[in-house]
N, C-alpha and C positions, 0 to 999 in steps of 0.2 A: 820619766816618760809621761808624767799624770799631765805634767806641764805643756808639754808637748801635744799631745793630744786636745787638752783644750785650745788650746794655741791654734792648730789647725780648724777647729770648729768654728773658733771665731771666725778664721779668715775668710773659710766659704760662707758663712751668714754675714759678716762685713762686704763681701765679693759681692752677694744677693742687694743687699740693701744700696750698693753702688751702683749696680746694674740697673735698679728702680727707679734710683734716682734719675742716675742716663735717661731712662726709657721716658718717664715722666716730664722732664726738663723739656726732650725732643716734641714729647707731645704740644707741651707748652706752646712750644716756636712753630708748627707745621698743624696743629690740628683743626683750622678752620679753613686747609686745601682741600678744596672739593679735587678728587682724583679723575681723570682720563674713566672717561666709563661710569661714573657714578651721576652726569648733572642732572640727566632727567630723575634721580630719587632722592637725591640729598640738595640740604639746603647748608647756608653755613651756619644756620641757627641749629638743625640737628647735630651739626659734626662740632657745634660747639657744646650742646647738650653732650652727645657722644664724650668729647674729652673731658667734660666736668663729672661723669660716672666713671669714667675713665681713675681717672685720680681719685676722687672718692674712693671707687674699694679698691685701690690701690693702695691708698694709704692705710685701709682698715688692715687690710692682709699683709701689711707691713708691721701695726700693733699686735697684729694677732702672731705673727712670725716674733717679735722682739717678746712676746710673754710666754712662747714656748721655748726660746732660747733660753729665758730667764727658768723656766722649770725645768729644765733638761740640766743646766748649770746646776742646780740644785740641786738634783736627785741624783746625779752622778759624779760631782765632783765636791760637795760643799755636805757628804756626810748623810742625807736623807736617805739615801739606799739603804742600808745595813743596817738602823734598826726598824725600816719599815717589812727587811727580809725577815729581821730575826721574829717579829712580831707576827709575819703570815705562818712563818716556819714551826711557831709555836699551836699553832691551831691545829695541826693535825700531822701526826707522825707519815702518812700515808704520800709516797712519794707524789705521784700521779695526783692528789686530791691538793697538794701542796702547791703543784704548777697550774691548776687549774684556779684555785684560790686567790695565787699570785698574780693571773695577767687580768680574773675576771676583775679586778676587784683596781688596776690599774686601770681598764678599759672603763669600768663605773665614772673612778674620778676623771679621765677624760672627758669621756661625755659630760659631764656634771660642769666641768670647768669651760666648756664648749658655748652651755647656754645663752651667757651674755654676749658673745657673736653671732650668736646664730638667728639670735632675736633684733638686733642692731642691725644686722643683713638685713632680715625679709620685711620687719614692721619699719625701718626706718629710713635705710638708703635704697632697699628697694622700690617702697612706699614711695617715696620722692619721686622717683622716676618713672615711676608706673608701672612697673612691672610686679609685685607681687598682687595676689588677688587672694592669699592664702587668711582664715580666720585663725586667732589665738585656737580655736578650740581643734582645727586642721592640725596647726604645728605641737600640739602636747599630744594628741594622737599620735600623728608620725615618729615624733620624739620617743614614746614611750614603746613601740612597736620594734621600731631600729636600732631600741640600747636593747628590748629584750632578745631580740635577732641576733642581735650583734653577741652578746652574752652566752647563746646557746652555741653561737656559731664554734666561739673561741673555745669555751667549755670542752666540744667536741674534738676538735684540731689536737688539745692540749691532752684531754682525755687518750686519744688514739694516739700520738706522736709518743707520749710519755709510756704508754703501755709498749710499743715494741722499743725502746731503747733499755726498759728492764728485763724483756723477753732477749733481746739482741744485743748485748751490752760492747762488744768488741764490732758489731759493724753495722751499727744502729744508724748510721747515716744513709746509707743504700736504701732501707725497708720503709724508713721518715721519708725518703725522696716520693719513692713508689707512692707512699700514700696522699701527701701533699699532691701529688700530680693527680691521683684518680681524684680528691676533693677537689682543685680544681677544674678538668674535665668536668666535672657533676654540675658546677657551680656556671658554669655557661649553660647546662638545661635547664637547671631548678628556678633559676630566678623569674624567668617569662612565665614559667608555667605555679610558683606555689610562692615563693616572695612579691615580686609586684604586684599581682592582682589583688592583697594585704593594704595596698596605699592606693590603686586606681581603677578607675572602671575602663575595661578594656572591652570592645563589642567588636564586631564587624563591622570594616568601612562601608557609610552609609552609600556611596554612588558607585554603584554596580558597573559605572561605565568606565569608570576611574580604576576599581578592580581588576575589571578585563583586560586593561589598557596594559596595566603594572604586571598582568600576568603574563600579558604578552611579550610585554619588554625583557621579562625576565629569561622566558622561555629564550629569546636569541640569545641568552648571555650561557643555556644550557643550567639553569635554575630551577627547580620545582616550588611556585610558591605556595605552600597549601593555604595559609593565614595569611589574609594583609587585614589588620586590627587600626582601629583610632584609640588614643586614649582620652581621658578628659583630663589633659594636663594643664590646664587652662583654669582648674580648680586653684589652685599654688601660682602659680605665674604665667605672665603672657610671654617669656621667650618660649622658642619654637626650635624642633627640632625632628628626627626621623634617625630610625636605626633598623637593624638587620639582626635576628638572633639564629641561633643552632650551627652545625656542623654540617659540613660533606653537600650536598647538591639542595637538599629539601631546608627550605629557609621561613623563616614567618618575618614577616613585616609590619613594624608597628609607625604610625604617624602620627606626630599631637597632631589635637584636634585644631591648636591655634596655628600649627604650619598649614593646615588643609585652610584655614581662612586668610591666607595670606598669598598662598603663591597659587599660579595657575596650572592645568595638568599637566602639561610641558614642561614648568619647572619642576616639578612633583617628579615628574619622571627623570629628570636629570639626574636630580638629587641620587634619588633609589637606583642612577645608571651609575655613578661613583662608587656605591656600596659595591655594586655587583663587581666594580672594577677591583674590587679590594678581595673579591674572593676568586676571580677569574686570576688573578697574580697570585696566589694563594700568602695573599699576607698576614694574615690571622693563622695557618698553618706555620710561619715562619716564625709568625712571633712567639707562638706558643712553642715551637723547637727553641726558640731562642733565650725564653723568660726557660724553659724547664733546665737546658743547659746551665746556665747560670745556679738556677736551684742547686742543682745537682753536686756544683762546682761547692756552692754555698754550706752547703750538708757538712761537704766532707770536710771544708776548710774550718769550719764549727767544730767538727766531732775531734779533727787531730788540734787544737788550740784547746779542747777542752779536757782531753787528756795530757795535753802537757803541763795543764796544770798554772800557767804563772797570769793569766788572764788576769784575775783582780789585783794582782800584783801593778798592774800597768795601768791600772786609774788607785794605787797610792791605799788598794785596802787589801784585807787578809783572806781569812776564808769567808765565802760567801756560797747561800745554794742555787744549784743548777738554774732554777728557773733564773735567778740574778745574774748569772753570769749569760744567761741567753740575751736579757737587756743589755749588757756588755757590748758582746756581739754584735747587737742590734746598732748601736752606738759606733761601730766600727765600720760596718757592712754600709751607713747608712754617709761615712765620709768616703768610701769607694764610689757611692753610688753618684754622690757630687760631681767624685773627677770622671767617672763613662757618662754620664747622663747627658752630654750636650752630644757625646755620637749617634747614641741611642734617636736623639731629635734630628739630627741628620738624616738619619737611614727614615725615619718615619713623616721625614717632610718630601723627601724623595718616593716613597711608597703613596702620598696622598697626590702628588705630583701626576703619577703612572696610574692612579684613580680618576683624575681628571681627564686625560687625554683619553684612558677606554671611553668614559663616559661618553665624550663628546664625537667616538665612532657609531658606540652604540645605537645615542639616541640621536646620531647624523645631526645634535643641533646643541652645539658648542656654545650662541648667546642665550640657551635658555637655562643651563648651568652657571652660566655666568650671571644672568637676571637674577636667579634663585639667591647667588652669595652676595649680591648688593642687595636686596631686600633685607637679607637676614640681617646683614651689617649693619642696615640701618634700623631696625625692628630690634636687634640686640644692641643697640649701641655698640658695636665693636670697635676697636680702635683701629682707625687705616694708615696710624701713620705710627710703628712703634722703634724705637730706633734697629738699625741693623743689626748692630752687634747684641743687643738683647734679645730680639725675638730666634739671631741665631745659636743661643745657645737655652735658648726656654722653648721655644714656639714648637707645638706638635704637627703643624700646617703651617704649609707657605703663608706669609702673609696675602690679605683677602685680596689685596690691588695690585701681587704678582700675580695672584690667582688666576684675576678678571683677565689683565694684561695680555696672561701664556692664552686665555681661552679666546678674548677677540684673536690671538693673529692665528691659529687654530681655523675662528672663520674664513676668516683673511685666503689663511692657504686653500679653504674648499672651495673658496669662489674663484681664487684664480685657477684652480683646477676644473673648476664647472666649467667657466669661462675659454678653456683652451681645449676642454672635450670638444664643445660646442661646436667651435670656430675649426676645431678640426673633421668631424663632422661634415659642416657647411663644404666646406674645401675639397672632400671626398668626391 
């Protein structure tokens, strides 16, 4: 079975690495067509730029996928797990202090082993391109903030999870669900309001008029915005961006600073007409039914494998403890998630789809949605031409030039419709 298993791993990371290649190749042959819709802002000299960052961190994230295949091989199959268990397991008799010991101290060496990518990213290939703006002394900041966040975070999880599976021992999967699900619910407030303001300065949108506007907009979408916030995200890098936080009707709105100097208030409002689209459909309510379901499923299918007991049996080792055998799991859960995960992009290329078309009721103007994703496209180097079959089974969004496409004929249809009120009208 040990064979097997890796056998299957390889296949989906050999599948990945083929699909890259696809996607990259296609780029190769098509990335210097300027697309329907884009001429007035791209030239071929950006969408050649475009494809040369394209493949750039394309291929990094390709080294960086072939060094975590090599340490996942490692520590699962080639013998490193079971005396690096026996060696946590030895530090402290104490169930709970043991799992917490175990993941904090796996999460360390991630992070640790992280650095030489992450410093390659921002100082080097981003450098290149122009998008980082971040100082060494920004990213050891951020670095050392986000491993000890990260540290407290897991601590806690592992603390509270492992504490009701020795109070609950026969149906400690139900009580782990309950709790996992309230630390997420938390973890959608906390972070606007006690994480991120840690890495950014967050104020009040400076144009009052711009406010009003987006308060307005929101108001027909039946929204309460109390907060529309800028950040200085512009500190770190010049790509751009905009997001929506909290639950139920009352929402705060956050915009970098570098999307506010880029697009005009009509695209601004588009933008922020999509979000609203996303909760007017209630797709964040669905997905969070949809990610807790799955938990739920995950719990239980965890807690009866792990009293049956032959778990490390099936990657070729003997007895090992609970937290190891949760990496197990982890390992297992993690080639399920391989074969659903291109449905999953389905359903959520389809939900950003039904965000588009609200938007472009909302805010009655379909080309200034459309303006907004070719700026960004071109301002992010995004890639416009990624092959089909890859983008449909990675891509979380339609690609950006079916995007544009769906949104001019969107136009298209109001003006033939304005155009036949009119005339009907006149005829009256």
């Amino acid at each position: 079975m040990k064979i097997a298993l890796l056998l299957a791993y390889f296949f989906f990371q050999a599948s990945e690495f083929a699909l890259a290649w696809l996607n990259l190749n296609f780029l190769k042959r098509h990335g210097t067509e300027v697309p329907p819709g884009f001429e007035e802002c791209l030239t071929r000299e950006t969408l050649q730029k475009a494809a040369a960052y394209t493949i750039e961190s394309n291929r990094l994230k390709l080294v960086e996928t072939m060094f975590c295949t090599m340490l996942v091989v490692l520590f699962l199959f080639c013998g490193v797990l079971e005396p690096f268990d026996r060696w946590v397991t030895s530090l402290s008799d104490s169930f709970i202090l043991q799992g917490i010991l175990f993941f904090t101290l796996l999460q360390l060496t991630q992070a640790f082993l992280d650095i030489p990518f992450s410093l390659y990213w921002n100082f080097s290939l981003e450098n290149r391109y122009g998008f980082n703006t971040m100082t060494p002394a920004i990213w050891a900041n951020d670095f050392l903030k986000s491993t000890l966040l990260s540290l407290l975070l897991i601590s806690l999880l592992v603390a509270g999870a492992f504490k009701l599976i020795l109070v609950t021992p026969q149906g400690w999967w139900l009580w782990v669900w309950l709790f996992l699900t309230l630390v997420s619910l938390s973890l959608i407030y906390l972070p606007p309001c006690v994480i991120e303001p840690l890495f950014s300065k967050f104020e009040p949108l400076h144009s009052e008029i711009l406010k009003k506007e987006i308060q307005s907009l929101m108001g027909l979408a039946g929204l309460e915005v109390r907060r529309v916030l800028q950040v200085d995200a512009s500190r770190r890098s010049k790509h751009s961006n905009a997001y929506f936080t909290g639950i139920g009707k009352v929402k705060r709105i956050v915009l970098y600073d570098t999307l506010l100097e880029r697009l005009n208030s009509q695209e601004i409002l588009a933008v922020l007409a999509h979000e609203a689209g996303h909760w007017k459909a209630h797709h964040l309510l669905k997905r969070l039914i949809a990610t807790e379901t799955i938990a739920l499923l995950s719990c239980y299918a965890s807690s009866y494998l792990l009293r049956e007991g032959s778990l490390p049996a099936l990657f070729g080792m003997e007895m090992v403890s609970f937290p190891a055998q949760l990496v197990l799991l982890g390992f297992l859960f993690s080639i399920l998630l391989a074969v659903f995960s291109p449905l999953g992009n389905v359903l959520s290329r389809r939900q950003e789809r039904q965000a588009d078309h609200y938007a472009s009721t909302l805010s009655e103007t379909p080309d200034a949605l459309a303006s907004a994703l070719v700026k960004m496209s071109r301002d992010n180097l995004s890639n416009l031409h990624p092959h089909p079959l890859y983008a449909a089974i990675y891509y979380l969004h339609p690609p950006v030039v079916e995007r544009v496409r769906t949104l001019s004929s969107l136009k298209h249809e109001d003006t033939i419709a304005s155009t036949t009120c009119k005339n009907s009208t006149v005829s009256t």
